[in-house]
C-alpha positions in Angstrom: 33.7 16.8 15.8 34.8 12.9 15.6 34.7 13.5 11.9 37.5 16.3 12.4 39.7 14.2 14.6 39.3 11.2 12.7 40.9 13.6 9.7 43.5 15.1 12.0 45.0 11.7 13.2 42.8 8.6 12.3 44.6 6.9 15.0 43.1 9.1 18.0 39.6 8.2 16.5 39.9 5.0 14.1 35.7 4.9 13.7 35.5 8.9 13.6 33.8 8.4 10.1 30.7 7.7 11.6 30.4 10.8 12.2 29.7 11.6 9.2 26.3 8.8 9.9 25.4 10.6 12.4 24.7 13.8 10.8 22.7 11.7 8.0 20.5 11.3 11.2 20.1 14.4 12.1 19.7 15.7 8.2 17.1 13.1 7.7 15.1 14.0 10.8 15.1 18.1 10.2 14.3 18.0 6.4 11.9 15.5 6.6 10.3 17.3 9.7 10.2 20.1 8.1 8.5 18.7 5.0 5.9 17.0 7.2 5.3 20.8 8.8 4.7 22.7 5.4 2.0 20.0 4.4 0.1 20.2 7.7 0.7 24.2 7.4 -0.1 24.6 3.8 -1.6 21.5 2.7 0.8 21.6 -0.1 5.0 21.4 -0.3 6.4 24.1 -2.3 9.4 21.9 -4.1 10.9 25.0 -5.8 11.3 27.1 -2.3 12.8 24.1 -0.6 15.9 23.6 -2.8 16.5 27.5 -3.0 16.4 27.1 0.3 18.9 24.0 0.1 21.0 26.0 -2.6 21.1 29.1 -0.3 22.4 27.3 2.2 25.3 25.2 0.5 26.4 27.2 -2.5 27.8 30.2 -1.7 30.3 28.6 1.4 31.0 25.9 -1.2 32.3 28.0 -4.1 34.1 30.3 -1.4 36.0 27.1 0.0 36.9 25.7 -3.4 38.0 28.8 -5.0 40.2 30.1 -1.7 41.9 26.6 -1.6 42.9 26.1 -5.0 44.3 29.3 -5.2 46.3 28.6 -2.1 46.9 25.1 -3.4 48.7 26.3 -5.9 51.5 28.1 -3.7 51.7 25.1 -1.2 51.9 21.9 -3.4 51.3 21.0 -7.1 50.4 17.9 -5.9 47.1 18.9 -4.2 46.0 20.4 -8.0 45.8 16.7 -9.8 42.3 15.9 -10.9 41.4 18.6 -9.6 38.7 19.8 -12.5 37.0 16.3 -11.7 37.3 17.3 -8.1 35.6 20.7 -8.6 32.7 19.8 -11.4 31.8 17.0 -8.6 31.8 19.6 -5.3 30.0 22.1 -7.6 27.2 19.7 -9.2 27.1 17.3 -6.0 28.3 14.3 -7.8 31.8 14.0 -5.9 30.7 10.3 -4.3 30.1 8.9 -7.8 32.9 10.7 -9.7 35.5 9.7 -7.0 33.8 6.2 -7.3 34.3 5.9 -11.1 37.7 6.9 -10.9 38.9 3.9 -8.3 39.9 6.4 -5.8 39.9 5.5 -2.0 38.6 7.3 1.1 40.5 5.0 3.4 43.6 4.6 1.9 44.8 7.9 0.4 47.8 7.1 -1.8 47.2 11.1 -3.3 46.1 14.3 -1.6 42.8 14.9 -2.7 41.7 18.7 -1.7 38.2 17.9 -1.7 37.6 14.5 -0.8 35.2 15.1 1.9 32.8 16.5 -0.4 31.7 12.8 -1.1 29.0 13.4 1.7 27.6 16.4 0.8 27.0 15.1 -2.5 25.3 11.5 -1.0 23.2 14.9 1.1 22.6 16.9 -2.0 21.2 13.8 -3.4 19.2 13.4 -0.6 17.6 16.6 -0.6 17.1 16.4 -4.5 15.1 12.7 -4.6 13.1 12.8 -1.0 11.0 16.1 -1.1 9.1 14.2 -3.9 9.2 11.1 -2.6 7.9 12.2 0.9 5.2 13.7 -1.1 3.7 11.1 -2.6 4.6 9.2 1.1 2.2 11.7 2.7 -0.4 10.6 0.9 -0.5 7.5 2.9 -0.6 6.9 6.4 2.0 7.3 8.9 2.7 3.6 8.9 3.1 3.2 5.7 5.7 6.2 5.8 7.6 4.8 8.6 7.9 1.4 6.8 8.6 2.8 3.5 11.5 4.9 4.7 12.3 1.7 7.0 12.3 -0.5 4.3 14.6 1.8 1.9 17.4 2.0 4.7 17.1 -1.7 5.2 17.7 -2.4 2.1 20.7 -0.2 1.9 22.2 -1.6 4.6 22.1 -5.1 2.9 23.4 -3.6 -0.1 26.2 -2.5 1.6 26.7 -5.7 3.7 26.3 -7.7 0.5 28.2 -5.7 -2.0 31.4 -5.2 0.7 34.5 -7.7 0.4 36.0 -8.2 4.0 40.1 -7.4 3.3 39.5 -5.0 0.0 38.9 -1.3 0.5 35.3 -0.4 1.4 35.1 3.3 -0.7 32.7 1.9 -3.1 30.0 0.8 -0.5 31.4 4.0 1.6 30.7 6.4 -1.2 27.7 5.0 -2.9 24.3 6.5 -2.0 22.7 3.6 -2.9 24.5 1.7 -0.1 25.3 4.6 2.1 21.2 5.8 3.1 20.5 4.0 6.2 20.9 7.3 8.0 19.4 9.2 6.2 16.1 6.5 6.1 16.7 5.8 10.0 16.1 10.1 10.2 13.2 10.4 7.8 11.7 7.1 9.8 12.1 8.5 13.5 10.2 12.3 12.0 7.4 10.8 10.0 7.1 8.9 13.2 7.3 11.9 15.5 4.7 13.4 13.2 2.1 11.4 13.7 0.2 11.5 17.6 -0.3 7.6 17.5 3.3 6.7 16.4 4.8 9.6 18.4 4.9 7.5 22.1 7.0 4.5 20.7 9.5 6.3 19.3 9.8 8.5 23.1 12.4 6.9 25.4 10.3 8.1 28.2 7.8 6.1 27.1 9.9 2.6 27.2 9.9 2.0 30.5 12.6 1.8 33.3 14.8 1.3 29.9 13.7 4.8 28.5 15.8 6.7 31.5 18.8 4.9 30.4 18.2 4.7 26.6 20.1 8.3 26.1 23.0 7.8 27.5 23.7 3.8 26.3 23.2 4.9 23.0 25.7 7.9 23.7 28.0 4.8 25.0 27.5 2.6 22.0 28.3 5.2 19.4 31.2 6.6 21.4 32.3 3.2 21.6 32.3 2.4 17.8 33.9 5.3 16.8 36.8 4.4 19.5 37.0 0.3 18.5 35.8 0.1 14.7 38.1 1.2 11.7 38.2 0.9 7.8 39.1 -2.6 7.9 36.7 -3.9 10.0 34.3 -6.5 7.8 31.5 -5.0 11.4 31.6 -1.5 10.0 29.8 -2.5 7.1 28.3 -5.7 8.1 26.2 -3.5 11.0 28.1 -1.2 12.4 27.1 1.7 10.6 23.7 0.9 11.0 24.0 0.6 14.3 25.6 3.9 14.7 22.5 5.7 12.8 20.1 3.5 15.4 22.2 4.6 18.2 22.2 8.5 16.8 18.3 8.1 16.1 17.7 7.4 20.4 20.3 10.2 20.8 18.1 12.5 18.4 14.8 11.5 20.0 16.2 12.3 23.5 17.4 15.7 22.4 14.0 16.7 21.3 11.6 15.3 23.9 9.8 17.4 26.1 10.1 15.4 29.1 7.5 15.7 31.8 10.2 16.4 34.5 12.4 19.1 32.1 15.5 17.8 29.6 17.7 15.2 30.5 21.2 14.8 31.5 22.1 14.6 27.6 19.9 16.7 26.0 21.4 19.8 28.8 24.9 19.0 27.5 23.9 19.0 23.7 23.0 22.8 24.9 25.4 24.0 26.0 26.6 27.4 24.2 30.0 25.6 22.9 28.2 22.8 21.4 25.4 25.3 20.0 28.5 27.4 18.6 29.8 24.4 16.8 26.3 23.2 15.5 25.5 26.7 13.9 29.1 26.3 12.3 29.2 22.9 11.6 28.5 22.7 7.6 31.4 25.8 7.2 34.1 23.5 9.7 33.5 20.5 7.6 34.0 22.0 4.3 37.3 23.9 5.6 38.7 21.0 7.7 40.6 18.8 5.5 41.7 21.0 2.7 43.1 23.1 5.9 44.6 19.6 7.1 46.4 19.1 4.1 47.9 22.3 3.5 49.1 22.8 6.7 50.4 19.1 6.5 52.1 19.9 3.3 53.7 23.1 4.1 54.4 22.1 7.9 55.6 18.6 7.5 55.2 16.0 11.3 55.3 12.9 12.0 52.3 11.5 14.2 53.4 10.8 17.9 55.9 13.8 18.1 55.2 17.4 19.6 55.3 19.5 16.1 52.3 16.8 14.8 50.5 17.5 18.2 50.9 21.5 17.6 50.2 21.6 13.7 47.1 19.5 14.5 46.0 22.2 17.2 47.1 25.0 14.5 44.9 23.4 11.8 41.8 23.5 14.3 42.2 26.9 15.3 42.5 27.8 11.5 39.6 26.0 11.0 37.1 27.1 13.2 38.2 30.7 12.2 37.8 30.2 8.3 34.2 28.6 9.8 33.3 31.3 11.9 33.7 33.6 9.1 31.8 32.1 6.7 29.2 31.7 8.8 29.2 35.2 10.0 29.5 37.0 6.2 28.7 34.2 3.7 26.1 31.4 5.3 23.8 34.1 7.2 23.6 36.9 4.8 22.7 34.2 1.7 20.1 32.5 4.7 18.4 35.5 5.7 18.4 37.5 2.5 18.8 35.2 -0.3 20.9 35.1 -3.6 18.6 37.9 -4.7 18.9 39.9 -1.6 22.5 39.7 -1.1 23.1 41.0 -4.7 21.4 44.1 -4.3 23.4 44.7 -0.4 26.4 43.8 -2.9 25.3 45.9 -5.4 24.3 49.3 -3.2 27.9 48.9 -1.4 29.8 48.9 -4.8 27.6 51.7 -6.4 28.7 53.5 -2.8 32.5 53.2 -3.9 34.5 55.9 -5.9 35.6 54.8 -9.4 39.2 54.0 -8.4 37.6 51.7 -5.9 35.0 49.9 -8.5 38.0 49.4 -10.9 40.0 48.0 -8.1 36.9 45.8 -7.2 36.6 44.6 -11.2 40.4 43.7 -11.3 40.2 41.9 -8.3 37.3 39.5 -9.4 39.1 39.2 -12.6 42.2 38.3 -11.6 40.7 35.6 -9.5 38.4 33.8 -11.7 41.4 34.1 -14.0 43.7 32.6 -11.9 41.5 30.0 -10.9 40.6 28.6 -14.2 44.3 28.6 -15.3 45.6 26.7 -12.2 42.6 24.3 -13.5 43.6 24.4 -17.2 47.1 23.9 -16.1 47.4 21.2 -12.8 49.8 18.3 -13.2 48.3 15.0 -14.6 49.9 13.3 -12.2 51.6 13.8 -8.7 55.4 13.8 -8.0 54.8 10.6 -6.3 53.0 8.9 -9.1 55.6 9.8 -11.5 58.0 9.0 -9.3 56.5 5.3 -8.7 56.0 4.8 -12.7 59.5 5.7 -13.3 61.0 3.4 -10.6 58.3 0.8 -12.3 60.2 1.2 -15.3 63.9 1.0 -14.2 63.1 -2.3 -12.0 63.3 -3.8 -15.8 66.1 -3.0 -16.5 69.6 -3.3 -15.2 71.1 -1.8 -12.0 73.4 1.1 -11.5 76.8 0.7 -11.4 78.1 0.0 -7.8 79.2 3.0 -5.6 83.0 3.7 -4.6 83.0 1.3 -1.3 80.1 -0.8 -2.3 80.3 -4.1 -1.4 83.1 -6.0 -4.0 80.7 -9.2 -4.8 78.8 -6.6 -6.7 81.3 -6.3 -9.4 81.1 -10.0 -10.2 77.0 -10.0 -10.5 75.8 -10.1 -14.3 72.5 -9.7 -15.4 69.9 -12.5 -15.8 66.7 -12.8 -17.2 65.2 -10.8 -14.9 67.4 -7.4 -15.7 68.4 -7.4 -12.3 72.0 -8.6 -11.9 71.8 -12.0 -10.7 75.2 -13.3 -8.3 77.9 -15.3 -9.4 77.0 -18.6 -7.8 73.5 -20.1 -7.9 71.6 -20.1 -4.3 72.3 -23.2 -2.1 69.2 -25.1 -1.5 66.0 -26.6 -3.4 63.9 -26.3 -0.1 63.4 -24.5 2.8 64.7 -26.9 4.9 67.9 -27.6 2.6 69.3 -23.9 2.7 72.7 -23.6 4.3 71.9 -21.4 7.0 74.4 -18.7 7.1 73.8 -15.4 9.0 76.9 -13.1 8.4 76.1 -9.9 7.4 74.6 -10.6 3.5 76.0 -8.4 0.5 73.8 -7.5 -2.7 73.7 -10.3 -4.7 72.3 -12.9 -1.7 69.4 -10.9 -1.2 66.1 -10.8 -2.4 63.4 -7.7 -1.8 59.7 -7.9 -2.4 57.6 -5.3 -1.8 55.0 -2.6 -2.3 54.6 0.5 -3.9 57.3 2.1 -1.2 59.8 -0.1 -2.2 59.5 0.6 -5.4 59.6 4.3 -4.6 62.8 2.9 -2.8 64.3 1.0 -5.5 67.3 3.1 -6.8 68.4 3.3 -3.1 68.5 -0.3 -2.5 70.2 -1.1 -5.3 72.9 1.8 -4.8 73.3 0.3 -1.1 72.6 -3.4 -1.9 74.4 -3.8 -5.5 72.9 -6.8 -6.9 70.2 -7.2 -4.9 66.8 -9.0 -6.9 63.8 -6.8 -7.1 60.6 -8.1 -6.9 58.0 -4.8 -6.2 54.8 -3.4 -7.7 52.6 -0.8 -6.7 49.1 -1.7 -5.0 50.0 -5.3 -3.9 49.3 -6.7 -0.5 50.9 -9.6 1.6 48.5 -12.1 0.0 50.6 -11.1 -3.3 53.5 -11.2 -1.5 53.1 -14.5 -0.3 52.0 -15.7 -4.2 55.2 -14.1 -5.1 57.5 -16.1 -2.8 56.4 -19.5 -3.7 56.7 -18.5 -6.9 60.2 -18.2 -6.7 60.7 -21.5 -4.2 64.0 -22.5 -3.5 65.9 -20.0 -5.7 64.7 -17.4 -3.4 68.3 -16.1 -1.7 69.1 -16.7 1.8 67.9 -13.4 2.9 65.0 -11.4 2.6 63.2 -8.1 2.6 59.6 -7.9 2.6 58.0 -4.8 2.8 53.9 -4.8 2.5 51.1 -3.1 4.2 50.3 0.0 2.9 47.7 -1.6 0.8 44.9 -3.2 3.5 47.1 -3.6 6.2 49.0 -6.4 7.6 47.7 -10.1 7.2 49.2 -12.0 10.0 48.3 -15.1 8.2 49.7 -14.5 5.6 53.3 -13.2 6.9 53.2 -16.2 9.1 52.5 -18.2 5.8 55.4 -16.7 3.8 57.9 -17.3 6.7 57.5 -20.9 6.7 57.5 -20.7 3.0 61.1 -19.5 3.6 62.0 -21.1 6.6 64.0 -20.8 9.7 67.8 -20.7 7.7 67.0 -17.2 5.6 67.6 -14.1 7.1 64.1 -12.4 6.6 63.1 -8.5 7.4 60.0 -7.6 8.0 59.3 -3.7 7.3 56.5 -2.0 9.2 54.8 1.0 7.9 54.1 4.6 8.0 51.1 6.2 6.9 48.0 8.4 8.3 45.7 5.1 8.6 44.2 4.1 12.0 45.5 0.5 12.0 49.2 1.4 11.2 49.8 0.9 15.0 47.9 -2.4 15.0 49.5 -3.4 11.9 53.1 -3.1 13.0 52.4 -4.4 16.3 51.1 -7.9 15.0 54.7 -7.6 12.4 56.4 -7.6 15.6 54.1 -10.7 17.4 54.9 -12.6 14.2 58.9 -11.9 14.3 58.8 -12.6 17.9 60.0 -16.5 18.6 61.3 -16.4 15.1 65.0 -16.0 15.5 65.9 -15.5 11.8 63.7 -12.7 12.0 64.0 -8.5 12.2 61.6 -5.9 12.0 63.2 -3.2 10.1 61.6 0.0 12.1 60.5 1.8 9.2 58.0 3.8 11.1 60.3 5.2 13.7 63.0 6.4 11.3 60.6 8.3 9.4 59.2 9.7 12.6 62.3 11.6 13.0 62.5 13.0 9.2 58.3 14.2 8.4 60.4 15.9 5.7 61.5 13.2 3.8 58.1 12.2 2.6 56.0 12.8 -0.3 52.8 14.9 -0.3 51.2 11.9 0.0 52.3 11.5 3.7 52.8 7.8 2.7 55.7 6.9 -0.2 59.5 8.5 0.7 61.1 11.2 -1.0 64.4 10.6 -3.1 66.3 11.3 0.4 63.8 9.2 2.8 64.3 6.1 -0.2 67.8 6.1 1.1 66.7 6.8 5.1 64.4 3.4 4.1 67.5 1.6 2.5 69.8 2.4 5.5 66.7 1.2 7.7 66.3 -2.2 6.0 70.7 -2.6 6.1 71.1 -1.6 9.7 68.0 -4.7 10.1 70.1 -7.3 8.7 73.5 -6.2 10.8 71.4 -6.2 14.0 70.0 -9.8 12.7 73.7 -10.6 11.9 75.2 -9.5 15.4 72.4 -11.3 17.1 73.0 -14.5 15.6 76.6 -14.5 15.0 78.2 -12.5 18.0 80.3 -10.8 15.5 80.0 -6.7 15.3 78.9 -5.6 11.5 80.5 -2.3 10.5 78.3 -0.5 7.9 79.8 1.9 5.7 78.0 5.6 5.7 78.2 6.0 1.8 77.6 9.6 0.5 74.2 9.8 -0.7 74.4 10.8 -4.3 
C-alpha cells in the first residue's frame, strides 16, 4: 500500500519505497520458514518443488501483465514502448534490477516512462528465491546460532555496502537496485525465522518476552516505519546510511508481533493486520504491485493532471480502482488456478474446455492467440529508439550551436542589431558593462534579448527555440543532466561578461542546492536582474525544492522566482510523457513564465508598468 501511493504522488508518501523493504521482511521470514518446516518434516528440502512452486506463483500473472500492457501501450503512447525488449527479457528472466542498472537508468528520477520499472524488486526476490534454498541448506547443517549470524552477518554486510558505495547528492538507483546492496531485508527475515525455529532462540526474538518494553515494542516499531516513510525521501544521504535498515528492523518487530501467540490472545496490531480488508489486499498483493504503475502511467498519459488539482486527485482514485480490479482478477482466474493446480493441471482444464468448443470456436480461439503473440512481438520489433522527449532534447542540443531564428514581427528591435559570436548565439551590439560583480551598472528596466543570459537544464533546453523566439538574442548556456553545482561552475566561468540579467533554471536533476544558488547569486551580485525557475516533476522534494528557491530569493531584491510549477499546473497537457520536460506549446508557456518574471522584477524595482506583447505562437 505505501508502495502504491508513493507511485501515485511521491509527495503524499516521499519514503513510500520502503515499502517495498518491508515486504523483503516478510518474503524472507515465509520462505525461509517454510524451508526450515520441510527439513524438520522430511529431513530433506526438495529444491526442484520449491521453485515450481516459486514459478507457479510469479509467472503466469507476470506474462499476463506484460503482454496486456504493451499491447495497450501501444494505443496510449509510443513513448512507453522505448527499451522495451530490454524491459521485457529482464521481467521475464528476473534480471530487471541489473539490466536497468547497466543501462544508467534511475528509479528516483524518471526522465522516461519506463512500463515496467517496478519489476526491479521482483527480480532482487527472484534472486532471492534462486540463491537461498541452497544456501539455507547447507545453513541447516549448523546450529541455529550459526544460522541467525550467518544470515545476520550477510545483511550487515549489505547494509555497509550500500552505506559505503552511496554518494550523498548523486542518485541512489545503483545501491537501490543492486541485490548485493539491497538484502538487508531479506537477511533481517531469514534471521528472525531461523530464530523462530529454534525453541532456545525462539523467546528473544518474542516481544512478550522483553519486558514492560515487549507491550510497547509493536506499535513503536509501527511508529518508526510510518514515520520514515512520511519524513525520509530519495535524497536523503539517512535512507541509505540506516534508514532502510532500520525500516526492515522495525518491520521484523512488526512481523514477530503478528505471529506470536500471546498468552492473553493477539494484540492491538496483530487484530488490525486481520482484518478482512487488509487480508483482501495481502492475498492480492503480488497481482496490485505488478498492475500498479504500468496502470499509473497509462492513465497518466492518456488523462493528463497536474498534482494539487481535483482531476490529479480523481485520475489517481481511477488508477486504484483500476488496479485493484486488474488484481482481483488475476488473482481470481490466473494466480489461484496456476497455485492450486499447477502449470500441468491448468493445461489439461485449458485443454478439456477448448476440446468442449465447436470448430468455429477453436479457430476463433487459434486466431486470437495468434494475433496476439503477433502483435506483441511486432510492437517489440518495431518501438521507437528513443522518446519524443529525447529526440526532442538532442535536436534542441543541436540548434543551441548554431545561430538563432530570425526575430518575430514585434520582437524586440535590439534584436536586429545582434550578430553572431563565437558562441553561435547572437551576441548584442555593445559589450556588457562591468568586469565585476560589484562594477555592473545596475539597471532594472525591463531587459530585451541581447542583455540576457539563460543557463539551465535539460527543460531549458527543451525550451530553447521559445526563448529565443521571445527573447531574440538572448545567450544560451543549457545541457541536459546538469545540476546547480554545474550551474554555478558555469557562471564563474563566464565572470563579468555574464549580462546584467539572468535565467537560471536547475533542479530537475538532484534537486535544489541552496548552497549553491546562494553561491551563484553572489557570484552575480546584487546589480543583475536574476530569475530563479522552480520546477515541476512527480518527485517528492519538488515542494521542498521550490520552497528553499523562494527562502533564497527572499531578502534578495534583484531577485524573482519565475513560477514554473504553477503555470504548468494549469496546462497537465502541455507536457511530455515524461511528466517532467514541456511540450513544443508548454516551451513557450515556460518562456512567457520566465518574461512575465523579469516585468514583475522590473515593476518592482522601477515603479514603471512593463507592457508585454502576446506574440502569436508559431
Amino acid at each position: 500500500m505505501a508502495v502504491l501511493v508513493y507511485h501515485l504522488n511521491a509527495s503524499w508518501l516521499p519514503g513510500g519505497f520502503l515499502g517495498v523493504d518491508v515486504f523483503f521482511v516478510v518474503s524472507g521470514f515465509l520462505i525461509t520458514t517454510l524451508l526450515v518446516r520441510e527439513r524438520d518434516r522430511t529431513g530433506r528440502i526438495a529444491l526442484s518443488r520449491f521453485w515450481v512452486r516459486r514459478a507457479r506463483r510469479l509467472l503466469p500473472a507476470l506474462v499476463l501483465c506484460v503482454v496486456t500492457s504493451v499491447l495497450i501501450a501501444r494505443a496510449v503512447s509510443q513513448d512507453l514502448l522505448v527499451d522495451i525488449g530490454r524491459e521485457i527479457v529482464g521481467a521475464l528472466t528476473f534480471s530487471t534490477n541489473w539490466l536497468e542498472i547497466t543501462a544508467g537508468t534511475s528509479y528516483f528520477d524518471q526522465t522516461a516512462p519506463q512500463l515496467f520499472m517496478n519489476f526491479w524488486s521482483l527480480a532482487v526476490e527472484e534472486q532471492f528465491y534462486l540463491l537461498w534454498p541452497l544456501l539455507t541448506l547447507a545453513l541447516l547443517a549448523f546450529s541455529s546460532r550459526v544460522r541467525v549470524g550467518a544470515a545476520v552477518a550477510v545483511g550487515l554486510a549489505s547494509s555497509l555496502l550500500m552505506a559505503t558505495m552511496f554518494t550523498p547528492g548523486t542518485d541512489g538507483t545503483r545501491v537501490y537496485y543492486g541485490t548485493d546492496t539491497h538484502v538487508m531485508g531479506l537477511m533481517a527475515g531469514a534471521a528472525l525465522a531461523f530464530a523462530w525455529a529454534s525453541p532456545r532462540l525462539a523467546p528473544l526474538v518474542a516481544p512478550s518476552r522483553w519486558g514492560r518494553f515487549g507491550a510497547y515494542a509493536v506499535p513503536f516499531a509501527l511508529a518508526v516505519l510510518v514515520a520514515e516513510m512520511a519524513l525520509l525521501d530519495e535524497q536523503s544521504a539517512w535512507t541509505f546510511r540506516g534508514g532502510i535498515v532500520l525500516a526492515s528492523l522495525a518491520t521484523a518487530v512488526l512481523v514477530m508481533g503478528v505471529v506470536e501467540r500471546r498468552p492473553g490472545g493477539p494484540g492491538l496490531v496483530s487484530r488490525a493486520m486481520r482484518h478482512p480488508a487488509l487480508a483482501w489486499v495481502g492475498a492480492r498483493s503480488y497481482s496490485i504491485y505488478l498492475w500498479h504503475w504500468p496502470v499509473i502511467l497509462l492513465v497518466a498519459l492518456d488523462n493528463p493532471s497536474a498534482p494539487g488539482t481535483v482531476p490529479h486527485l480523481l485520475t489517481r482514485l481511477w488508477c486504484v480502482l483500476v488496479t485493484l480490479a486488474l488484481a482481483d482478477l488475476t488473482f481470481r482466474f490466473v494466480e489461484t488456478p496456476f497455485r492450486t493446480l499447477g502449470f500441468r493441471g491448468v493445461a489439461v482444464a485449458l485443454g478439456r474446455g477448448i476440446s468442449e468448443l465447436t470448430v468455429r470456436g477453436k479457430r476463433v480461439v487459434a486466431v486470437v492467440l495468434a494475433v496476439l503473440v503477433v502483435a506483441t512481438g511486432l510492437i517489440v520489433l518495431t518501438a521507437p529508439e528513443q522518446s519524443q522527449t529525447a529526440q526532442m532534447l538532442a535536436q534542441n542540443e543541436a540548434a543551441a550551436d548554431q545561430a538563432p531564428t530570425v526575430a518575430p514581427s514585434g520582437a524586440a528591435p535590439e534584436a536586429s542589431s545582434a550578430a553572431p559570436g563565437r558562441s553561435g548565439v547572437a551576441q548584442p551590439s555593445t559589450p556588457p558593462t562591468g568586469s565585476s560583480p560589484s562594477a555592473v551598472k545596475a539597471s532594472f528596466t525591463m531587459p530585451s534579448g541581447p542583455e540576457i543570459d539563460a543557463y539551465g537544464d535539460s527543460i531549458m533546453v527543451g525550451s530553447l527555440q521559445a526563448l529565443r523566439y521571445y527573447f531574440p538574442g538572448i545567450r544560451i548556456d543549457a545541457k541536459s543532466n546538469r545540476r546547480w553545482s554545474d550551474g554555478l561552475a558555469q557562471v564563474r566561468a563566464r565572470g563579468a561578461d555574464n549580462r546584467r540579467a539572468v535565467i537560471l533554471a536547475f533542479g530537475t536533476n538532484a534537486g535544489v542546492d541552496e548552497d549553491a544558488v546562494k553561491q551563484v547569486l553572489d557570484t552575480l551580485g546584487p546589480k543583475r536582474m536574476v530569475v530563479l525557475v522552480n520546477i515541476m516533476a512527480p518527485f517528492a522534494r519538488v515542494d521542498t525544492d521550490n520552497a528553499t528557491l523562494e527562502l533564497v530569493a527572499r531578502g534578495r531584491p534583484n531577485v524573482v522566482v519565475a513560477d514554473w510549477a504553477d503555470a504548468i499546473r494549469a496546462h497537465p497537457d502541455q507536457v511530455q510523457s515524461d511528466r517532467i520536460h514541456p511540450t513544443i506549446i508548454g516551451a513557450h508557456l515556460f518562456s512567457k513564465t520566465v518574461r512575465q518574471a523579469l516585468a514583475d522584477l522590473s515593476e518592482r524595482r522601477t515603479g514603471k508598468k512593463v507592457v508585454l506583447k502576446d506574440l502569436p505562437i508559431p
